[in-house]
C-alpha positions, 0 to 999 in steps of 0.5 A, a space after each residue: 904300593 910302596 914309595 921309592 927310598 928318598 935320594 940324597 937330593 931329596 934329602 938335600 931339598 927337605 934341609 935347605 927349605 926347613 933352614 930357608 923357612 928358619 931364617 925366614 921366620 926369625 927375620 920377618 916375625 916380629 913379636 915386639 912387646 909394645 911401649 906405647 898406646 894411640 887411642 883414637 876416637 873419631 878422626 883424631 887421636 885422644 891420647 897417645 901413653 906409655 904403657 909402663 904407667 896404671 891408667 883408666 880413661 874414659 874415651 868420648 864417642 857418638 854412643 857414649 863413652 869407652 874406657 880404656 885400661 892400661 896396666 902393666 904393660 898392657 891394655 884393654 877396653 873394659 867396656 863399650 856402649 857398643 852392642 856386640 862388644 867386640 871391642 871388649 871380646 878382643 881382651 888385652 893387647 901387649 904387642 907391636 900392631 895389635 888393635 882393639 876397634 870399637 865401630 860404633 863408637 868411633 874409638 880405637 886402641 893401637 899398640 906402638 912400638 920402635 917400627 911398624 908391625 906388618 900386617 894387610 893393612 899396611 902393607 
């Protein structure tokens, strides 16, 4: 069983739709290094930072506490009373949209930046 030899239209559909989904990718895809960090816990915001600055904080939630590390441009959550750590699991965060939940504690870690990043969540 052999193929037919592609035409030149069909050339002409493989070039258009690899320049299509090029322009789409550089367009849409935003891999903005963030600037700030919101920390939440429960409902309201603990603390909204720079991420230029060296910080540890500890974040009050109905568990215990969980500290929060900023360095470098970057930040994490060191440690959580949670049990499955998944918070923690989740390592450093440095761009636009990124988060970091602990559920059980209530506390959560979102990377800012000029705009929004898109993600289901809000779109």
């Amino acid at each position: 069983m052999s193929f037919p030899k592609p035409l030149a239209g069909d050339w002409l559909v493989l070039i258009i739709a690899t320049v299509i989904v090029a322009a789409l990718f550089a367009t849409l895809w935003h891999n903005e290094q963030a600037g700030k960090v919101r920390i939440r816990a429960g409902d309201a915001v603990f603390a909204t930072l720079s991420l230029a600055q060296k910080r540890i904080l500890d974040v009050p939630g109905p568990l215990g506490i969980s500290r929060v590390e900023i360095d470098q441009g970057r930040v994490r959550v060191a440690s959580d009373p949670g049990r499955h750590q998944y918070c923690v699991k989740q390592g450093w965060l440095t761009r636009v949209g990124e988060v970091a939940m602990c559920l059980p504690n209530q506390v959560s870690v979102e990377l800012l930046g000029e705009g929004k990043a898109y993600d289901s969540l809000n779109y």
